[in-house]
C-alpha positions as CSV (number, residue, x, y, z in Angstrom):
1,X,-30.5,53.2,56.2
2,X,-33.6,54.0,56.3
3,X,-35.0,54.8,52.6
4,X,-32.6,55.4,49.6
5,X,-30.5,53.3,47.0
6,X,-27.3,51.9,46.9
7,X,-25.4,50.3,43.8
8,X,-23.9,47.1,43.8
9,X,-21.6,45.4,41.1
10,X,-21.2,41.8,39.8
11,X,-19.0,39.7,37.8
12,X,-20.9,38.1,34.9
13,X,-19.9,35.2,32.4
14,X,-21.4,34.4,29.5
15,X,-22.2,30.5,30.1
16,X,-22.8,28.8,26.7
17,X,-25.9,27.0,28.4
18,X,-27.2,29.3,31.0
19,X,-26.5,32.6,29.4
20,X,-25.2,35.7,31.7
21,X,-24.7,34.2,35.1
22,X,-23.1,36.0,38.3
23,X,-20.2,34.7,39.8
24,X,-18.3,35.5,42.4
25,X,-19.8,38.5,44.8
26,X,-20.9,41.5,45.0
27,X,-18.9,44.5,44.6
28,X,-19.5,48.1,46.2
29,X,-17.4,49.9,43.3
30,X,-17.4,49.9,40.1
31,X,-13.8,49.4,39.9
32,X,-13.3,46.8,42.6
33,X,-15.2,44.4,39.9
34,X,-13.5,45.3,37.2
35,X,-10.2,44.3,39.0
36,X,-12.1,40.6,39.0
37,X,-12.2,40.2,35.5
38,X,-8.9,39.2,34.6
39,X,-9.2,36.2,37.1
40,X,-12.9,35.8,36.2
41,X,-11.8,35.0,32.7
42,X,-9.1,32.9,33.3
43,X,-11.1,30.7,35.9
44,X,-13.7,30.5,32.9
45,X,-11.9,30.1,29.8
46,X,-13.5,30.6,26.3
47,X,-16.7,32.7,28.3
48,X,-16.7,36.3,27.8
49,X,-16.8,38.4,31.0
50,X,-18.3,41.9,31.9
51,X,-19.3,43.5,35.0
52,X,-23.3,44.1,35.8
53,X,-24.6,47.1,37.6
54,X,-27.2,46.4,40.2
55,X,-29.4,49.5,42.1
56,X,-30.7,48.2,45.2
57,X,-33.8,50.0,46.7
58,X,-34.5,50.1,50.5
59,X,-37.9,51.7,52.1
60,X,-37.8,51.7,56.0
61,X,-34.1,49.3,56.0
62,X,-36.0,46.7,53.8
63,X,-35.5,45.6,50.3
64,X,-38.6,46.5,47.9
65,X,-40.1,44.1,46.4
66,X,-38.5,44.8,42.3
67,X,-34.9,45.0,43.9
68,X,-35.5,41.1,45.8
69,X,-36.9,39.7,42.3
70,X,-33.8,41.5,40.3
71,X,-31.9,39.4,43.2
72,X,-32.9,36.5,42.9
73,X,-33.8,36.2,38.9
74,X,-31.2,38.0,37.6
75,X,-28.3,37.5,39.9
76,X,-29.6,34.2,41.7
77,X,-29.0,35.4,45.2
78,X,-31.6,35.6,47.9
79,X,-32.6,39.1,49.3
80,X,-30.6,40.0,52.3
81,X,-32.1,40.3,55.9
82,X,-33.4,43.5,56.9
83,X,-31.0,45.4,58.2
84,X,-31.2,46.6,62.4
């Protein structure tokens, strides 16, 4: 890949302390993380649940620099490698 984006999707809880935090990984449809949420919400009981859209932006097969912060801010995962 060398320039273009791809959409990811997460599970999110609402934590009572930390707010909307990911769990579990990422998706590459929509629907596959929707099928999570019934386990999602059972594993954390009492927290609502929804799935987050993330839009990942690569220039010559690395992450730019706004799609790494969204990363690791919003989802708390570190950027991947570049790809070879």
């Amino acid at each position: 890949m060398a320039e273009g984006a791809r959409t990811v999707w997460f599970t999110m809880i609402s934590h009572p302390v930390r707010g909307w935090t990911r769990v579990g990984n990422a998706y590459g449809s929509r629907k596959a993380a929707v099928e999570w949420l019934p386990f999602v919400r059972g594993a954390w009981r009492g927290c609502r649940a929804r799935v987050s859209r993330c839009t990942l932006t690569f220039v010559d097969g690395k992450l730019d620099d706004r799609s790494a912060r969204v990363l690791s801010q919003k989802y708390n995962l570190d950027p991947p490698a570049a790809e070879r």
